[in-house]
C-alpha positions as CSV (number, residue, x, y, z in Angstrom):
1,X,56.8,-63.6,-200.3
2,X,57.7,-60.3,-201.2
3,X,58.4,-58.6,-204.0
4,X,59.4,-54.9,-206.1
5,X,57.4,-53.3,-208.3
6,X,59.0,-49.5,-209.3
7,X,60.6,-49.3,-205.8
8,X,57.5,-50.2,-203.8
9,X,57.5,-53.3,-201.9
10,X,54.7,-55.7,-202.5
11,X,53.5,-59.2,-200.8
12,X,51.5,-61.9,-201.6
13,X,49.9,-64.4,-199.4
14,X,47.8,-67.7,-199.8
15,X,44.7,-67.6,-198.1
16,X,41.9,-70.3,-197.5
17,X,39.0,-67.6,-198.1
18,X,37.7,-64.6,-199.1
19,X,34.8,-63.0,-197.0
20,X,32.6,-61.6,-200.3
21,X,29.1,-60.8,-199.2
22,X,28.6,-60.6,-202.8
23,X,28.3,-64.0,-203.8
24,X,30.8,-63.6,-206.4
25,X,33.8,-66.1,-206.4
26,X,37.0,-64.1,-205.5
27,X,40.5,-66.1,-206.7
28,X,42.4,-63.2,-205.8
29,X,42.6,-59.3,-204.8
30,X,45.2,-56.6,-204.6
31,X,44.9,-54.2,-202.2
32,X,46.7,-51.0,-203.5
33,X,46.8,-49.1,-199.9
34,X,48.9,-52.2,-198.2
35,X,50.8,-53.1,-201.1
36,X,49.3,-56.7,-200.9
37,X,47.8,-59.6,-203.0
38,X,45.9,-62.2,-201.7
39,X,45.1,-66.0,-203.8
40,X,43.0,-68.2,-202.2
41,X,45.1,-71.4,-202.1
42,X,43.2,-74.2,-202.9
43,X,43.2,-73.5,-206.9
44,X,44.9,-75.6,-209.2
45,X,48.3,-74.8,-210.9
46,X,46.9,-73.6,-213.6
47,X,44.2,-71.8,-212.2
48,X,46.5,-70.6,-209.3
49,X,49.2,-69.4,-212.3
50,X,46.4,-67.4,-213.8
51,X,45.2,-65.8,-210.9
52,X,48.6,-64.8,-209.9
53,X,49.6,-63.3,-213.1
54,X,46.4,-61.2,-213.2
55,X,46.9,-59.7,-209.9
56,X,50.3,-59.5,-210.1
57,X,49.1,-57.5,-213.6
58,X,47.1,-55.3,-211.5
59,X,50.3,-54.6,-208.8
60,X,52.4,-53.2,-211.8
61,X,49.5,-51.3,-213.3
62,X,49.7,-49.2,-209.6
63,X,52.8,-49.0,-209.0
64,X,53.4,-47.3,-212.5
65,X,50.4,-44.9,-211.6
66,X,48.4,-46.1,-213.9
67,X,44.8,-45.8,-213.5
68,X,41.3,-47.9,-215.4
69,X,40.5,-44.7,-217.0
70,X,43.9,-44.6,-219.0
71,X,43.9,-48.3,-220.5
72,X,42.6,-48.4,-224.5
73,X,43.6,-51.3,-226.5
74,X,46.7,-49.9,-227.6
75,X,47.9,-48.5,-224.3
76,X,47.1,-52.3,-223.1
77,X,49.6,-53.7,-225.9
78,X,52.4,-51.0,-225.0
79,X,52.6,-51.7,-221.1
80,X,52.6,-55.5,-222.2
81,X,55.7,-55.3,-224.7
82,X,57.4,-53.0,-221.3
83,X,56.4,-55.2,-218.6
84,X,55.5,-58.5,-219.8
85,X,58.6,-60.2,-219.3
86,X,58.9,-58.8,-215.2
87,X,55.2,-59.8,-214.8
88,X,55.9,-63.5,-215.6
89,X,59.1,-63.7,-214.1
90,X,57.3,-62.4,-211.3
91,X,54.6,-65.1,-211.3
92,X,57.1,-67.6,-211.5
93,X,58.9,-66.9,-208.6
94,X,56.1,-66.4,-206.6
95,X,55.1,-69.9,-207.6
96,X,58.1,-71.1,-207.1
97,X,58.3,-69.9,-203.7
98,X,55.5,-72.3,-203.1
99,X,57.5,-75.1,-203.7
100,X,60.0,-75.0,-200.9
């Protein structure tokens, strides 16, 4: 599926694995350069709505420019009462587009 953030074009796809030489479970990634998120597929809804959201999160954070080094507790609250509302609408439809 794909989607706009700010005029860039994302995507998202399901994928089966994640090759982490870390031995750290990966749910999801975004991958800034591509414009790409990737959820490994075989979570539950809810974990699989979680995991969406929190990359999607990350997507927007990007493609408003916004880097880690800018984010303090208030920051966090003002980019949630601006994008809050696209970020789960986002989620959903991404979910959604699961479905059929």
């Amino acid at each position: 599926m794909k989607f706009i953030i700010n005029n860039l074009e994302w995507s998202v796809s399901f994928v089966i694995s994640f090759d982490d030489a870390s031995g750290t479970e990966t749910l999801g990634e975004t991958h800034y350069k591509d414009l790409e998120i990737l959820i490994l597929q075989n979570l539950d809804y809810q974990m699989r709505r979680r995991t969406v959201m929190h990359e999607v999160t990350h997507a927007f954070l990007f493609s408003y420019g916004l880097d880690s080094a800018d984010y303090d507790e208030e920051f966090v609250c003002r980019f949630m009462e601006s994008h809050a509302e696209q970020i789960i609408k986002t989620t959903d439809a991404i979910l959604n587009s699961l479905r059929g």
